[in-house]
N, C-alpha and C positions, 0 to 999 in steps of 0.2 A: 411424658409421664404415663400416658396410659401405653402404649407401645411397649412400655416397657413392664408395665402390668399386666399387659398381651401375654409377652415373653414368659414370664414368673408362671401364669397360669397355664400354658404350654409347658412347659418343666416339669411343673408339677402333676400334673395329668399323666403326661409320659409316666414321670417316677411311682408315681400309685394309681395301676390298672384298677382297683376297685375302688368305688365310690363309698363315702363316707354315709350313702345315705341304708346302704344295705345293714352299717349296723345299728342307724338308727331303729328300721322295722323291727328287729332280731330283738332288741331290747325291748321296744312295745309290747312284742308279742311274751316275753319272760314276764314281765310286769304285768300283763294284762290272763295270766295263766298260761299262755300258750296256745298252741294250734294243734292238732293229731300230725301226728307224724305224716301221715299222706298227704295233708294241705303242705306243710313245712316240705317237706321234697320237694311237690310240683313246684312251689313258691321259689325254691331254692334252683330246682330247674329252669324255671322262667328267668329270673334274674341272670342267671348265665348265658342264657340262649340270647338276653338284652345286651350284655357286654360286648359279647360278639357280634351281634347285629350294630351295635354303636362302633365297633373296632373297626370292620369294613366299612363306613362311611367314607365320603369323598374328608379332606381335611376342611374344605368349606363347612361342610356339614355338621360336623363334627364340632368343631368350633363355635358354630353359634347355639346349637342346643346345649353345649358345657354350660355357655353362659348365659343361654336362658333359662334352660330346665334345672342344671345341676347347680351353679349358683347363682341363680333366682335372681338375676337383673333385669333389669327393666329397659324395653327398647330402646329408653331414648340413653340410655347408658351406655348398650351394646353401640348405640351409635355415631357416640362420641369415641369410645373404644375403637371401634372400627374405620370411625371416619367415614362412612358413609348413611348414607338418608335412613330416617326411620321407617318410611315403606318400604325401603329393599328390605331392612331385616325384615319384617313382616312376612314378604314373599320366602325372603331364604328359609323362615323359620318353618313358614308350611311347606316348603317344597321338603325341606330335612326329615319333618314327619310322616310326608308321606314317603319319604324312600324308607326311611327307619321302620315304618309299619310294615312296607311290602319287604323289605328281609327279614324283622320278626316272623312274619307270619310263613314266608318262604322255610326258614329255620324251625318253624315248630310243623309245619310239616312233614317236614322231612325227618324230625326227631319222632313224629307216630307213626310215618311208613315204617320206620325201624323198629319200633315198638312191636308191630305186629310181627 
């Protein structure tokens, strides 16, 4: 069963590149007045430059921060899901963040070299 809600959530992911939670902000930020148009770009910048940085991940990677970060399960869930121990995801989870952070950060780099 869960293998197979593995699958469902793999499909799904493939079929909508963008996460549901980009338009939760969007709506915060309307209800709440909004933002100057300059925070809204960079904001709308970053988010992009995060897609990308999540897209290149290894598929290990990838897959466990879907299911930890984007829907918010809980280790010992991923690791039933997974089938394997709740300290490995622990590890996989920070090893995915720290590669996630060192290609954001590679990525926004390289979007200010160009900048200038």
């Amino acid at each position: 069963m869960y293998h197979l809600a593995r699958n469902v959530l793999s499909d799904t992911v493939k079929q909508n590149k963008k996460s549901n939670h980009d338009d939760v902000h969007a709506l915060a930020d309307k209800i709440g007045g909004g933002l100057s148009p300059e925070v809204e770009l960079e904001r709308k910048q970053d988010t992009e430059m995060l897609h990308k940085a999540i897209a290149t991940l290894s598929p290990e990677h990838r897959e466990i921060l879907v299911l930890s970060r984007f829907q918010e399960l809980k280790y010992n869930e991923i690791s039933d899901i997974l089938n394997i121990s709740e300290s490995t995801i622990k590890v996989r989870v920070h090893r995915a963040m720290g590669e996630l952070r060192k290609l954001f950060l590679n990525k926004a780099n390289k979007s200010k070299a160009n900048d200038l």
